[in-house]
Structure formats: C-alpha cells, structure tokens
DONUKOL-552770 format. One line per 4 residues: number of its first residue (from 1); for each residue x, y, z of C-alpha. Coordinates in nm, 3 decimals, padded with zeros to 5 digits. Layout:
N
NUM) X:Y:Z | ...
This chain:
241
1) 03.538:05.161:08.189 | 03.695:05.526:08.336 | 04.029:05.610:08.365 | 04.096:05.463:08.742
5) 03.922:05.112:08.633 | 04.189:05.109:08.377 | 04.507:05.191:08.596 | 04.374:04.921:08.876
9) 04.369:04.676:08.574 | 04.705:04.801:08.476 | 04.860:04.719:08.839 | 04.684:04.406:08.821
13) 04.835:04.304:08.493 | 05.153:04.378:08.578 | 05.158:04.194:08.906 | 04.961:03.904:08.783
17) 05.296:03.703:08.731 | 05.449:03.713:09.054 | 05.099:03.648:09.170 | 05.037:03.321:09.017
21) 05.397:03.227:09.064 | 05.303:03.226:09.444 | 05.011:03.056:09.387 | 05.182:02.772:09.191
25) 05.434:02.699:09.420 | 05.149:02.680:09.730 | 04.929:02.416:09.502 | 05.268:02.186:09.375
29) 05.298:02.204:09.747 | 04.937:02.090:09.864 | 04.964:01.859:09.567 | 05.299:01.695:09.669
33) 05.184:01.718:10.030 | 04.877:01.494:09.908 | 05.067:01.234:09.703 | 05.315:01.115:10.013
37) 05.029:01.141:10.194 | 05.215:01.306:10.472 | 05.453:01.042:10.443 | 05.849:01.150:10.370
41) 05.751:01.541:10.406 | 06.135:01.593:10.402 | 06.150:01.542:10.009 | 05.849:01.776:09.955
45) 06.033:02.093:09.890 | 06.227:01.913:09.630 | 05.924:01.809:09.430 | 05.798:02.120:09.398
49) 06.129:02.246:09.297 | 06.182:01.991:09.064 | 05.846:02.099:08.919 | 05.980:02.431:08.836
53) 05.946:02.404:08.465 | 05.662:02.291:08.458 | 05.505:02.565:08.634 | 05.709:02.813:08.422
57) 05.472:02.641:08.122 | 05.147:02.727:08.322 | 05.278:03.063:08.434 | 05.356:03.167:08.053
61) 05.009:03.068:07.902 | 04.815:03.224:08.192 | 05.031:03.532:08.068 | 04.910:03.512:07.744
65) 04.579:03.462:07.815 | 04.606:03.784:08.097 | 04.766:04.051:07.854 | 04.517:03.986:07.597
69) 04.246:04.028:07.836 | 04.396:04.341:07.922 | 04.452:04.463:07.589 | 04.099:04.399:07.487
73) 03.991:04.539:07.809 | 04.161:04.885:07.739 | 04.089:04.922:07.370 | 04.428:04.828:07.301
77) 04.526:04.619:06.959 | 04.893:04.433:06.899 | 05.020:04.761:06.713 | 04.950:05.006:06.989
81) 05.158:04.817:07.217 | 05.492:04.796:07.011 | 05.439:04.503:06.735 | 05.503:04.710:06.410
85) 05.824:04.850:06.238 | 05.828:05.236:06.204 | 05.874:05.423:05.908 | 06.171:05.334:05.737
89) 06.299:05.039:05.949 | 06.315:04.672:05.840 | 06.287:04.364:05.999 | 06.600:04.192:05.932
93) 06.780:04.490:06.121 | 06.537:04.509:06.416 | 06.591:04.148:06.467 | 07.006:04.179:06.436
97) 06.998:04.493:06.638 | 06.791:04.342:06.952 | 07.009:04.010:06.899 | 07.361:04.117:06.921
101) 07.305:04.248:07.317 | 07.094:03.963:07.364 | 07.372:03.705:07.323 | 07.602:03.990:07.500
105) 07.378:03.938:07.803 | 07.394:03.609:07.774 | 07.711:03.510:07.801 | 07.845:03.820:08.058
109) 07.519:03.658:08.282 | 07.683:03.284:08.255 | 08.103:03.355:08.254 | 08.068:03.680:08.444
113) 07.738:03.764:08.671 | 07.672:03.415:08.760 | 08.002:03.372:09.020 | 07.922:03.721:09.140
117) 07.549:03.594:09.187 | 07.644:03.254:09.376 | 07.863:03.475:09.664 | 07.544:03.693:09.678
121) 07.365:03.458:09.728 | 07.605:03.263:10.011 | 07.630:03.580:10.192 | 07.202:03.598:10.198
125) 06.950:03.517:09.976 | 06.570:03.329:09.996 | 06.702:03.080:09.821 | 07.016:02.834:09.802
129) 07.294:02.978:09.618 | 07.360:02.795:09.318 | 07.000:02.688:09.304 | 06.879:02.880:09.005
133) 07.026:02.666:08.718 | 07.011:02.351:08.869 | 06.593:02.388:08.904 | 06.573:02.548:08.566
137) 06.712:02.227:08.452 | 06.561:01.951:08.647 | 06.363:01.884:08.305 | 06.490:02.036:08.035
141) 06.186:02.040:07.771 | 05.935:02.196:07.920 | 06.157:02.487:08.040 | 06.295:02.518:07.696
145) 05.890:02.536:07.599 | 05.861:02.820:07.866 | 06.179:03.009:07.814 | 06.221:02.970:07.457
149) 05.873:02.916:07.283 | 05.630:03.165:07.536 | 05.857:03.409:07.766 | 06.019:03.606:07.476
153) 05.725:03.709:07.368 | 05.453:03.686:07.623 | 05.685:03.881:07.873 | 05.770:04.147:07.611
157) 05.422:04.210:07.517 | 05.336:04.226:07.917 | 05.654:04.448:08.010 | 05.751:04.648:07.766
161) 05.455:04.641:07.515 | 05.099:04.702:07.753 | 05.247:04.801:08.037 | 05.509:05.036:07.911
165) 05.247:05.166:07.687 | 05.013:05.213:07.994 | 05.310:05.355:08.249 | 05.439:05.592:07.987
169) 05.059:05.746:08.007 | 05.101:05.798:08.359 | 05.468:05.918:08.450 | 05.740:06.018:08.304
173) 05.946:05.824:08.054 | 06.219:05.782:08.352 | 05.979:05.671:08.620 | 05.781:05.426:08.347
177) 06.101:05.275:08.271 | 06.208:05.211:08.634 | 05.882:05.059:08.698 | 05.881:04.830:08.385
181) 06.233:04.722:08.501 | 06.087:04.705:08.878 | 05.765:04.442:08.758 | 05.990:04.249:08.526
185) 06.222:04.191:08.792 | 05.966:04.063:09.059 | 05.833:03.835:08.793 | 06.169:03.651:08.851
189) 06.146:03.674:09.236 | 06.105:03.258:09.271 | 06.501:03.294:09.202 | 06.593:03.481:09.479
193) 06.676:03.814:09.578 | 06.995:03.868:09.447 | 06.835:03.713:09.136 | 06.513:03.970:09.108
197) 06.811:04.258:09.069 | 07.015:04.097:08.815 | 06.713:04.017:08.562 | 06.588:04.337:08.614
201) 06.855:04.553:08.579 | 07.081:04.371:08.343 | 06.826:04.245:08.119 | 06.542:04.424:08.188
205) 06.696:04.788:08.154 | 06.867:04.723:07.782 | 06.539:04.565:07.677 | 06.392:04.874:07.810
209) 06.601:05.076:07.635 | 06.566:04.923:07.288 | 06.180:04.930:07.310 | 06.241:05.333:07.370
213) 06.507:05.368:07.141 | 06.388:05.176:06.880 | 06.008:05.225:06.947 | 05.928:04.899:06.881
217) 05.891:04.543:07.029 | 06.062:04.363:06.767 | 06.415:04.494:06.888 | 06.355:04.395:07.251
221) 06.230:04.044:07.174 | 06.463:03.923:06.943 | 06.701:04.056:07.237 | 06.544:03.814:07.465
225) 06.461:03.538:07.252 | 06.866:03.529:07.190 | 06.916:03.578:07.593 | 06.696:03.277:07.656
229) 06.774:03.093:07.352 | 07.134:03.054:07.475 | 07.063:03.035:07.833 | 06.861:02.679:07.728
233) 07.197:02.547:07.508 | 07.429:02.668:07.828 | 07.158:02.486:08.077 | 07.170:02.141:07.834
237) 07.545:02.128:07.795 | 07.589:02.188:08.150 | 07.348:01.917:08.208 | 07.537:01.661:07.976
241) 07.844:01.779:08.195
C-alpha cells in the first residue's frame, strides 16, 4: 500500500463515524417508516430518536471493528498509537492525572455549559434545544453500554491514538491537533451544531492536550471514561427526577 493509499484510508477512518451515524438514522427511519406501515408518520421522528442509544451501541462496535482495520491496514500495533506508559511513568498517576479534568469537564458541561448550550440552541440549531439529554436518556442501558463500556476507549484509540498518530505525520503538531479536535467534534454532529463545538473544543482539546503532554492514551481515556462515567449518573438521576 503507498503513502497516498494510506492518507485516503486515514480520511476515511476518521470520517467513518459521522458517516455511519447518517446512515443509522436514514435505516431507523426506513425501518420505523416500515413498521406503521405509513400509518401515524407524525410519531416517526420520535422513534428514531428514541432509538438513539441504541444506535450509539452499533456506532461504537463498527468503530472498533474500523480502527483495527485501519491499524492492521497501516502496519500499526496498539503501542504505536498511544497504549503504553513511557519511561518512568506509572499507571496509577496516568489514570488520576487524565481523571481529575475529566470530572472537571463534567460537571462545568452539566451546571455551567449546558444553560449556555440550551439558549444556543433556541437562538438556532438542527436540532431542538434541550434535546440532547432527553434522547441520550430515552433508555438508559444501552447508552450507558455505548458511553461508558465502548466510547472511552474506541473514540480515544480512533481520535487521539491512529489518527493523531497519522495527522501528526502529515502537519504540524498545531494543525494535527485542530483536526483531531475538528473529526471528534463532527462525530457528535447528531447533537446539533452548537453541540459539535462544545464536545470538540471543551472536551476534545484537553484530551488532546493530555495525549501530547503526556504522550500517551492512558491519560486521555481515563479523562473521558470519568467525563462519560458521570455524564451517565447525571443522565439517571435526572431521569428518576
């Protein structure tokens, strides 16, 4: 494989995501469409919505499945993209270290970004404002399979593992960072607009910046395991009112 078969794949990789996300949302739709049998269109929409989660499972595997491909693809093994301690550090650290901001992000995103967000989002978004929470948690396990369980560290190993790895090859360490930030945030773009910038730049850039600074993956997933970890607990108590 030369050297432009490679950087097509690594586009492709890093799109693949909002990609099937797309095509998710068209087949819940066919499928719904299907099931009334044309009948009651009106409530289509919110069937697909309400199938959110479940899609978010499907997305995460086939994001698995598409980074390893890619991996194998360009020669690439776990270790080259980010999962291994250098010299001298230790686990229990990396892990506090990405945690800490994590949780930070967390709860600025829910008592602080989230109003700011909603009046975005009333002003113009895609989507409804408000809408984000209330189809993350329109059932409750499967998301927590996707968000918790897969998204930590399928997403790190797509974002800032191979395709960091791969972007850093190609531009300069600003630029490869922007564009990391840019493909994690359109990932998210089911959410909305408003939505795409604030995963992006509020998580996306400090898990960018740990991966850098700490030159490992370790730091920036336990950063968003503890993001998404306490996103799900915020999501179920807000659900048990």
């Amino acid at each position: 494989m030369n050297e432009k078969q490679k950087s097509n794949r690594m586009w492709w990789t890093l799109l693949a995501g909002p990609i099937l996300a797309f095509i998710l949302i068209v087949a819940a739709s066919v499928y719904f469409g299907f099931i009334t049998q044309g009948k009651n269109v009106e409530v289509i929409p919110q069937m697909v919505t309400d199938s959110t989660p479940y899609q978010l499972v499907i997305l995460q595997i086939w994001l698995l499945f598409v980074v390893m491909k890619s991996m194998k693809r360009d020669g690439l093994t776990w270790k080259d993209i980010g999962w291994k301690l250098a010299d001298g550090q230790q686990l229990w650290r990396e892990v506090l270290i990405g945690a800490i901001p994590g949780v930070a992000i967390a709860l600025l995103y829910f008592y602080v970004l989230t109003p700011i967000l909603t009046s975005l989002q009333k002003i113009w978004d895609y989507v409804p404002a408000g809408a984000v929470l209330t189809t993350l948690g329109s059932a409750i396990i499967p998301f927590a399979i996707a968000n918790v369980l897969f998204a930590p560290f399928v997403e790190e190993s797509i974002y800032r593992g191979y395709g960091l790895t791969r972007l850093l090859g190609k531009f300069s360490q600003p630029a490869a960072i922007a564009l990391s930030i840019f493909f994690f945030g359109i990932l998210h773009w089911t959410g909305g607009f408003w939505y795409v910038l604030l995963v992006g730049i509020v998580a996306g850039g400090p898990f960018a910046w740990l991966r850098m600074s700490r030159k490992n993956i370790i730091a920036p997933f336990a950063a968003h395991l503890a993001l998404n970890l306490v996103e799900t607990i915020f999501i179920v108590l807000a659900i048990k009112g």
